[in-house]
C-alpha positions as CSV (number, residue, x, y, z in Angstrom):
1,X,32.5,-12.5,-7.5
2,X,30.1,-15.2,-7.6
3,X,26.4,-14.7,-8.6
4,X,23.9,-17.5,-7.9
5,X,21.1,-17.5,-9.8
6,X,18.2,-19.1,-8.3
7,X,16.1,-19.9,-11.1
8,X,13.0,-21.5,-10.0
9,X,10.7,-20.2,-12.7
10,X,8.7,-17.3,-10.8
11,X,10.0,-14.0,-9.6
12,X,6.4,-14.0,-7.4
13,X,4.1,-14.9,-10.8
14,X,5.7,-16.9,-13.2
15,X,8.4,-15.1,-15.0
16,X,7.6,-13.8,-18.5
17,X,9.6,-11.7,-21.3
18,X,12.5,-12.2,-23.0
19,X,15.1,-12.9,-20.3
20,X,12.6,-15.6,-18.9
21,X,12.5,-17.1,-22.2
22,X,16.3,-17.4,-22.3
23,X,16.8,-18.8,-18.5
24,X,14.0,-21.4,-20.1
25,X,16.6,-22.2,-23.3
26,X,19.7,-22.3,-20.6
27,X,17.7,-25.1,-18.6
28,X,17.0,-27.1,-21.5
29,X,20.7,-27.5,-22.5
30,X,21.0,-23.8,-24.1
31,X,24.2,-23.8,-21.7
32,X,26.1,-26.5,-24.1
33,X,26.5,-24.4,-26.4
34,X,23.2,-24.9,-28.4
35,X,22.4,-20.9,-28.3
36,X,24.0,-17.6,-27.5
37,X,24.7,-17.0,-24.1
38,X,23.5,-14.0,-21.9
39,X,25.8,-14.0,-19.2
40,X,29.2,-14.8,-21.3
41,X,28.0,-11.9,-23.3
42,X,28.3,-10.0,-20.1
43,X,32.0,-11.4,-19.4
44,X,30.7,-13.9,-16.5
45,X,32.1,-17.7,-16.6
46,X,28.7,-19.2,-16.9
47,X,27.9,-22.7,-15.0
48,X,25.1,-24.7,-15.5
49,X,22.5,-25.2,-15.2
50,X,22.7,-27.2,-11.9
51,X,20.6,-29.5,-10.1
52,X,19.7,-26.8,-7.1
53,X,18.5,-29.9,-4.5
54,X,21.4,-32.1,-5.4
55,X,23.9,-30.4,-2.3
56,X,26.7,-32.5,-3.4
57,X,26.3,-31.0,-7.0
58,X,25.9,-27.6,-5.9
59,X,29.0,-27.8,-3.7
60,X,31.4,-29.6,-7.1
61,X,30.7,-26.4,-8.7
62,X,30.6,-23.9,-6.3
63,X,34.3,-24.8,-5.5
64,X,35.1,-25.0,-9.1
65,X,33.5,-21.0,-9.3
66,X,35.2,-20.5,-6.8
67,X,39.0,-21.2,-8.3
68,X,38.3,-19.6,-11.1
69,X,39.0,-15.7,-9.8
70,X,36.6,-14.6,-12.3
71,X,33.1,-13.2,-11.9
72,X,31.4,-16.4,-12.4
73,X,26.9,-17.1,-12.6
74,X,25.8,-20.3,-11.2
75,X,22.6,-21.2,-12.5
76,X,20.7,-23.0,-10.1
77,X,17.0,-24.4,-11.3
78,X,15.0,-25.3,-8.1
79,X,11.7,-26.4,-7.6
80,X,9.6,-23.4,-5.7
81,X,8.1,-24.9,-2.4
82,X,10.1,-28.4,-3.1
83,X,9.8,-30.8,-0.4
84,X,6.2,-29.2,1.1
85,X,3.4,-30.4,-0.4
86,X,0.8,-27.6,0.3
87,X,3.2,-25.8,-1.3
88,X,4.2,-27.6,-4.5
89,X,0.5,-27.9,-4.8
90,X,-0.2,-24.5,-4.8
91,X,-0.3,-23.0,-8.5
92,X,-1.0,-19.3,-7.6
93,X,2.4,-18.4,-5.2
94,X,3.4,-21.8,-4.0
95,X,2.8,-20.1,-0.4
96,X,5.2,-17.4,-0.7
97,X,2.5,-15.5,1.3
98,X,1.4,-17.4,4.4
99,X,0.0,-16.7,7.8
100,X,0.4,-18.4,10.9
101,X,0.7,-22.1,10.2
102,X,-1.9,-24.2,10.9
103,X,-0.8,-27.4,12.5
104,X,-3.6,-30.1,11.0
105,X,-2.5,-28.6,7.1
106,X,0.7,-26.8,7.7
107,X,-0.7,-23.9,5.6
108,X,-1.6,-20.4,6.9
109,X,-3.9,-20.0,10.5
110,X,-7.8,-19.6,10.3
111,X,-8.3,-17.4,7.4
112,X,-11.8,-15.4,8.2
113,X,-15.1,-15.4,6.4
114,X,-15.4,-11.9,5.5
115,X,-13.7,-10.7,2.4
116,X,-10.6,-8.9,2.4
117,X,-10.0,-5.1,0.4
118,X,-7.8,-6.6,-1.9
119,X,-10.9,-8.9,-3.1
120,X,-13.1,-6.4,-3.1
121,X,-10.6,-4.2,-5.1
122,X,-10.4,-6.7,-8.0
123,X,-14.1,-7.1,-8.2
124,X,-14.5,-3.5,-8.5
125,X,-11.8,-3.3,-11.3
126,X,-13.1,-6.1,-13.1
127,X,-16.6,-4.5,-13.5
128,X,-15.2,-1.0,-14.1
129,X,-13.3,-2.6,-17.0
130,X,-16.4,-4.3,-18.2
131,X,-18.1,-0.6,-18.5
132,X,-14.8,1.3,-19.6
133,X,-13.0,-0.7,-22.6
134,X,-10.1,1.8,-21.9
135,X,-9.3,0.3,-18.7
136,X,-6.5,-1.9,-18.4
137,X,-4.0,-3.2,-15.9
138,X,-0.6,-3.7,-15.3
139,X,1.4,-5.7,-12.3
140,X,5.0,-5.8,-11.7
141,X,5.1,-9.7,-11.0
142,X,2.0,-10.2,-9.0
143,X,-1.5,-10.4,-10.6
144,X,-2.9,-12.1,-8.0
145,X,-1.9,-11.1,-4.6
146,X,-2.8,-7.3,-5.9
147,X,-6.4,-8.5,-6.7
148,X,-6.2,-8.5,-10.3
149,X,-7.1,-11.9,-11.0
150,X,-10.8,-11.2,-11.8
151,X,-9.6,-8.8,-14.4
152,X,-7.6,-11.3,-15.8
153,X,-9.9,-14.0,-16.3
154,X,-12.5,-11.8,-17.9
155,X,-10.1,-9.5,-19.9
156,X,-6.9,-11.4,-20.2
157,X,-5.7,-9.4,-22.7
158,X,-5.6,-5.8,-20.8
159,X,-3.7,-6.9,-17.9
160,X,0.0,-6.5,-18.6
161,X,2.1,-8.4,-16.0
162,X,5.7,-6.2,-16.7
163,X,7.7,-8.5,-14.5
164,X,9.3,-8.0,-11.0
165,X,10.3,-4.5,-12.0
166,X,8.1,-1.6,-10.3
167,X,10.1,1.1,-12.4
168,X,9.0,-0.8,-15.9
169,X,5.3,-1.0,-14.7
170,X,5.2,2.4,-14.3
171,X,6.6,3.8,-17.3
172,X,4.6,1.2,-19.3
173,X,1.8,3.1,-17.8
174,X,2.9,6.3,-19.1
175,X,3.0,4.9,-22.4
176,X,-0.3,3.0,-22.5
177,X,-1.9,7.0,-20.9
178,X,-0.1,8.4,-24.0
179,X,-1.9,6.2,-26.3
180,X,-5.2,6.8,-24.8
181,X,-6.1,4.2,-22.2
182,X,-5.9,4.4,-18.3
183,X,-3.9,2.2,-16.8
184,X,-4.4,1.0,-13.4
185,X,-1.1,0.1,-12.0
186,X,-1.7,-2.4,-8.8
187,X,1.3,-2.9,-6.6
188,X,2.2,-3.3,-3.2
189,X,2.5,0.2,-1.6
190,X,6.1,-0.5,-0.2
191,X,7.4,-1.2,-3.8
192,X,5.7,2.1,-5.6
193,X,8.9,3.6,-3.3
194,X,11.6,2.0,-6.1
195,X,9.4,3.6,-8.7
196,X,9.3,7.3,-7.5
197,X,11.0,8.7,-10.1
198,X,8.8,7.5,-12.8
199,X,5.7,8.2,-11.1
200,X,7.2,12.2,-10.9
201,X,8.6,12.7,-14.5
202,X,7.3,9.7,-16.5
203,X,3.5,10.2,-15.1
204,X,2.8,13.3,-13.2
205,X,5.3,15.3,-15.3
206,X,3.0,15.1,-18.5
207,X,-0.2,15.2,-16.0
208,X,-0.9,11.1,-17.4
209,X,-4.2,9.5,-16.5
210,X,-3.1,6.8,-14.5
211,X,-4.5,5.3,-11.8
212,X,-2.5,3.4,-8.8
213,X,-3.7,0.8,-6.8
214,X,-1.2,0.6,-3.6
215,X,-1.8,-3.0,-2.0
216,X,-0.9,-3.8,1.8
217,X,-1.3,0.2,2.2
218,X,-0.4,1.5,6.1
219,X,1.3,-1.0,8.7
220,X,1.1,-5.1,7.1
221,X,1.4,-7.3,10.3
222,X,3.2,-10.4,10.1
223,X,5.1,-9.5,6.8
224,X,7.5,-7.4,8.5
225,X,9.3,-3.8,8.0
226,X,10.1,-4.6,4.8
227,X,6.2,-4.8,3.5
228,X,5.0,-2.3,5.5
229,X,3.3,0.3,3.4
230,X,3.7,3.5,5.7
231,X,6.3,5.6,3.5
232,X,3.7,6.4,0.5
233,X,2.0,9.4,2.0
234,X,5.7,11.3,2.4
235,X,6.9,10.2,-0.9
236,X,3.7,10.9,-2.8
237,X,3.0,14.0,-1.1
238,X,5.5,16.1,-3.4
239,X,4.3,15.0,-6.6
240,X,2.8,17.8,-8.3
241,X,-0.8,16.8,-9.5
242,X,-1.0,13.8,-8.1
243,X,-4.4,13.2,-6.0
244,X,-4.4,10.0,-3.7
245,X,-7.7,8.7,-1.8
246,X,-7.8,6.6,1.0
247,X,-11.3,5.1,1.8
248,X,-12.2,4.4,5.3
249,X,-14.2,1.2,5.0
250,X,-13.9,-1.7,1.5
251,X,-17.5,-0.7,0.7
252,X,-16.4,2.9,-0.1
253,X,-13.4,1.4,-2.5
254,X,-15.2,1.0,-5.8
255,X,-16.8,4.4,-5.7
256,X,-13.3,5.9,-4.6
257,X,-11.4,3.7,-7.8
258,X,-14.5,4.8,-10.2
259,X,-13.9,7.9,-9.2
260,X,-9.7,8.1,-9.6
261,X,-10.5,6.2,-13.2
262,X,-12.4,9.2,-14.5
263,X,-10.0,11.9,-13.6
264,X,-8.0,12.3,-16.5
265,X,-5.8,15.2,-15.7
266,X,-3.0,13.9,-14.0
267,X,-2.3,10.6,-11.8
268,X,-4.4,9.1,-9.1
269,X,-3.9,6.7,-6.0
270,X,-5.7,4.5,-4.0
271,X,-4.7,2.9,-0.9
272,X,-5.7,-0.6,0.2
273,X,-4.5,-2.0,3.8
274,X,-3.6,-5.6,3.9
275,X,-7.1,-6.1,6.3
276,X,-10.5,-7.7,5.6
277,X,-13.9,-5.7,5.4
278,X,-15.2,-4.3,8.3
279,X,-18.4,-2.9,9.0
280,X,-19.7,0.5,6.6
281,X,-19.3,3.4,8.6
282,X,-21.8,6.3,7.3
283,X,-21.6,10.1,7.1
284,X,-23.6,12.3,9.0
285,X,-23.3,15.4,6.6
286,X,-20.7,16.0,3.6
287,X,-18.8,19.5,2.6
288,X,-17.5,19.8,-0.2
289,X,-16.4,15.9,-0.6
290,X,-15.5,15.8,2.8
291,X,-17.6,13.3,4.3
292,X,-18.0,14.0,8.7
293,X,-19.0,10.5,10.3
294,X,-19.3,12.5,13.7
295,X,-20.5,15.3,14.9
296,X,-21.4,16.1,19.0
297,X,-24.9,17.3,19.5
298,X,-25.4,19.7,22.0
299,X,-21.6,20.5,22.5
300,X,-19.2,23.1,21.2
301,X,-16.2,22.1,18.6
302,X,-13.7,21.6,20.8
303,X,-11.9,18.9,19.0
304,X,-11.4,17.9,15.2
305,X,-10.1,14.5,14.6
306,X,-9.3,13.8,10.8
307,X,-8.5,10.4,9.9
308,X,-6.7,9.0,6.9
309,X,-8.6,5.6,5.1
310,X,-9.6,2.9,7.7
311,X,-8.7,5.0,11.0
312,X,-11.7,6.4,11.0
313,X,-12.8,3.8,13.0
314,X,-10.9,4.3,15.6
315,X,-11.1,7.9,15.3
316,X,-14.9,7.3,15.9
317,X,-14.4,5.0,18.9
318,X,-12.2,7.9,20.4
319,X,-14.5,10.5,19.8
320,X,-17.3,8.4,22.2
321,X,-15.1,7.8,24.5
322,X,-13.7,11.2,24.7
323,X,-17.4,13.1,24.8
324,X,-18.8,10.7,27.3
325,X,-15.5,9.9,29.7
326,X,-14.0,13.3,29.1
327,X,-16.6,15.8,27.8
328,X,-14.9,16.6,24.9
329,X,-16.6,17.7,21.9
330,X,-15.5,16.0,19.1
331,X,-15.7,16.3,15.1
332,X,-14.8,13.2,13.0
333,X,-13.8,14.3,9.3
334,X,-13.0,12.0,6.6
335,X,-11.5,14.1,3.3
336,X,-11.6,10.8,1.4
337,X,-9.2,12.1,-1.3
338,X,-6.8,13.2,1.3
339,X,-3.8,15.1,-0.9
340,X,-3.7,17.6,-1.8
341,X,-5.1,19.0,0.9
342,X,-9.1,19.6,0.2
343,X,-9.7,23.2,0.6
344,X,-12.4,23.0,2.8
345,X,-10.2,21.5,5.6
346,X,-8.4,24.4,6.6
347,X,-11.5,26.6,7.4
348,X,-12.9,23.4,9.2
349,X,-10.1,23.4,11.2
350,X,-10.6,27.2,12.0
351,X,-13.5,26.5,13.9
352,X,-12.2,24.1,16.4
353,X,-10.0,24.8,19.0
354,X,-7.7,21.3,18.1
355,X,-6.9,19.4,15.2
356,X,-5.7,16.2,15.4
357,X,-5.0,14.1,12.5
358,X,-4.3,10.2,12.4
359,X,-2.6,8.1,9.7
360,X,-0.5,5.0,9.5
361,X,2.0,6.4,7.2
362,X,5.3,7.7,8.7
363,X,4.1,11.1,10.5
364,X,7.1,13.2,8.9
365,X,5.9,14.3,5.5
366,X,2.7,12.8,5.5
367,X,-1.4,14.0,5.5
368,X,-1.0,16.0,8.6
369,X,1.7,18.0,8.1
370,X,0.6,19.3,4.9
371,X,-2.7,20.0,6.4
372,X,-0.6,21.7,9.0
373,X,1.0,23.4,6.4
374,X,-2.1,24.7,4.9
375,X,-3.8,26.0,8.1
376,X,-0.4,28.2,8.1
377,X,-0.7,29.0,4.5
378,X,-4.0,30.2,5.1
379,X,-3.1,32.2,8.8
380,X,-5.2,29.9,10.7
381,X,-3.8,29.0,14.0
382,X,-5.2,26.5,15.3
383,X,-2.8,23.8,16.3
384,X,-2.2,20.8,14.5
385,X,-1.4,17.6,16.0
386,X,-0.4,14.4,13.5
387,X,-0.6,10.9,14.4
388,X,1.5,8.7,12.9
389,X,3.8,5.6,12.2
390,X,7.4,6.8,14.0
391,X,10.6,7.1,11.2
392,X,11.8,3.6,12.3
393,X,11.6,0.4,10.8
394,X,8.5,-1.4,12.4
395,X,8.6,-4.9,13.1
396,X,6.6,-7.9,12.4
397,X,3.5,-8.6,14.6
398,X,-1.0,-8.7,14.2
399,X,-1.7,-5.2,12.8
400,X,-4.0,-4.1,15.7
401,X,-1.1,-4.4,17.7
402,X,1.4,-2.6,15.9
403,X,-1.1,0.2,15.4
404,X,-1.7,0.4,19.1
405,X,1.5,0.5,19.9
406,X,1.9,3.7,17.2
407,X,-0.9,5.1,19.2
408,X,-3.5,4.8,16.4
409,X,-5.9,2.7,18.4
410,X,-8.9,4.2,20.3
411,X,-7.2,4.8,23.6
412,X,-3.9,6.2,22.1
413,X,-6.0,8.4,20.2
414,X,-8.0,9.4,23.3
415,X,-4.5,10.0,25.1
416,X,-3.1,12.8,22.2
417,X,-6.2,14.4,22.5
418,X,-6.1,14.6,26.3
419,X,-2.4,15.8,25.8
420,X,-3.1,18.4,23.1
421,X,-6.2,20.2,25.3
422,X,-4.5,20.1,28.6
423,X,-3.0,22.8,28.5
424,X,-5.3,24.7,26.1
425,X,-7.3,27.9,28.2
426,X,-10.6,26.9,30.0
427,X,-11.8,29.7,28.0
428,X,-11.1,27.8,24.4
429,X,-12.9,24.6,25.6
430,X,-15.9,25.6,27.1
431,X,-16.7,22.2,27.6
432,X,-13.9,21.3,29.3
433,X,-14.4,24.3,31.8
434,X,-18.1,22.7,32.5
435,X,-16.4,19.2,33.6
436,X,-13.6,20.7,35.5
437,X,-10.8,19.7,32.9
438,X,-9.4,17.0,31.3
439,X,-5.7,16.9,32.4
């Protein structure tokens, strides 16, 4: 076996702890002989280090790994975004993370005005911190791109970056909760998947204050099936005492991480899409911290739609279109902290004749189906439809798109609801027997 180790300095930050250190000794002659080695310590052959952009080099000593039928490392050191200039110039992630490129500067398309949640995340955090001196932060290898820059600039020394190990960050966490501070652990949501098992018995277990941030939250866009952040909700969903919000609109995020900070009985979640702020969408009426954003005057609760985070808009475009095209009375709930199920839900649900829940996490498992499950718990039968990412791996492609094509836009919305009260008696939907039906 052959293992190539691409040593360029960064995993996505720039590599710290001890292992870092040691690549750093290799690169400046440490391979001679001039300190213990890691890798022969393992039993590899160890070459190196090599010249990564000298091909010719790379080759020599590839072959000569090669005839040695041994496992063998092969210590590369490259230069990250060599040969691109935007790149090399780029201190933050060398643009690892790009958009479409932009022809005129080769670096990602028209970036909009209006600030993304991530942004407004790490603003939040940084002035929490500033009010709470227990606060602090850990990242697995990416301060930045999960918003905690601000913190670190201000409060440098209660950020912790662990490394590019998800696991670590996490039971770092545990440890910090045990010695009385609340850790805020910001990570992309797709990752918090390889740390499952330390979120259930190194956090939850022992019922730990601490607070995760999930970053790129729901369905990414253009970073593809393996960044999409739609397998949280099912995972998270089993961990005993673990409470996760999901606000609807960035304006609503500080009061929702304020609010997961001050819980100190077991973990907390927020999640964060990979989106920039849209408009503040306002409640109508609150029950017992659900907040409804919709409520049909002058018509009979036909349908409830409950959406998870930043579908409530289009829960709320649906609900227009489906009272004035469709005369279909609609409810538009928003739990906020949407597991465990808030108690009030179930009896909400009770007084509508539909309930249809929307979330871009994979459907299986998810918001829905333990709201399902609690409408049964509690002998309530009115039917539960979920929404939902499908159990496939979703491609690349704008986020609008994708979610339309999950049927998590307006229309699709509109088209589950029409399904789901088709076949529902005239007698149920009185509004629907006064505009003839809406099959």
């Amino acid at each position: 076996m052959i293992a190539v180790l691409n040593d360029n300095g960064r995993s996505y930050a720039p590599t710290v702890g001890a292992l870092a250190e040691h690549l750093g000794a290799l690169r400046h002659g440490g391979g001679a002989g001039a300190c213990r080695n890691f890798f022969t310590d393992l039993g590899f052959v160890y070459f190196g280090p090599v010249d990564g952009h000298d091909t010719g080099e790379v080759e020599v000593v590839l072959r000569r790994a090669r005839a040695m039928n041994r496992p063998v490392v092969v210590h590369v050191v490259t230069v990250k975004g060599k040969g691109h200039r935007p790149s090399e110039t780029d201190t933050v992630d060398c643009l690892r993370t790009v958009d479409a490129a932009d022809p005129p500067t080769a670096r990602g398309g028209t970036r909009s005005a209006s600030r993304s949640w991530t942004s407004v995340f790490g603003q939040a955090l940084a002035e929490l911190a500033a009010a709470h001196p227990e606060v602090v932060a850990v990242s697995a290898a990416m301060p930045h791109p999960t918003g905690l820059g601000p913190m670190r600039e201000r409060f440098p020394q209660r950020v912790f970056d662990v490394g590019i190990a998800e696991q670590h960050a996490v039971t770092s966490a545990a440890g910090l909760a045990m010695g009385g501070l609340h850790p805020v652990v910001a990570i992309y949501a797709t990752f918090a998947n390889r740390a499952f098992d330390q979120v259930l018995l190194d956090v939850a277990l022992h019922r730990l204050p601490v607070t995760f941030v999930l970053d790129r939250a729901g369905v990414t866009g253009p970073d593809g099936p393996s960044h999409h952040g739609m397998w949280d909700l099912s995972l998270l969903s089993t961990v005993p005492g673990l409470r996760l919000a999901a606000p609807r609109e960035a304006a609503q995020l500080p009061a929702l991480l304020a609010e997961a900070v001050a819980w100190d009985e077991g973990p907390t979640v927020v999640r964060v899409p990979k989106a920039t702020a849209g408009p503040p969408i306002e409640a109508v009426a609150s029950m017992d911290g659900v907040d409804i954003l919709h409520r049909g005057k002058g018509r009979p609760l036909d349908v409830l739609l409950m959406p998870v985070g930043p579908l409530a808009q289009a829960a709320m475009e649906a609900a227009g279109i489906l009272e004035r095209e469709h005369g279909i009375g609609c409810t538009v709930a928003d739990p906020r902290w949407v597991l465990p199920v808030n108690p009030v839900l179930p009896s909400l649900a009770a007084r509508h004749q539909v309930v249809v829940s929307i979330e871009d996490g994979v459907r299986t498992g998810g918001v829905g189906a333990a709201l399902s499950q609690q409408c049964q718990d509690h002998g309530i039968t009115t039917p539960v439809h979920t929404l939902g990412l499908p159990r496939a791996f979703i491609p690349h492609g704008p986020r609008s798109q994708l979610l339309a094509q999950a049927g998590l836009d307006a229309p699709g919305v509109v088209q589950a609801v029409r399904t789901a009260t088709a076949n529902r008696p005239a007698h149920r939907l009185s509004s629907l027997q006064r505009h003839g039906g809406a099959g």
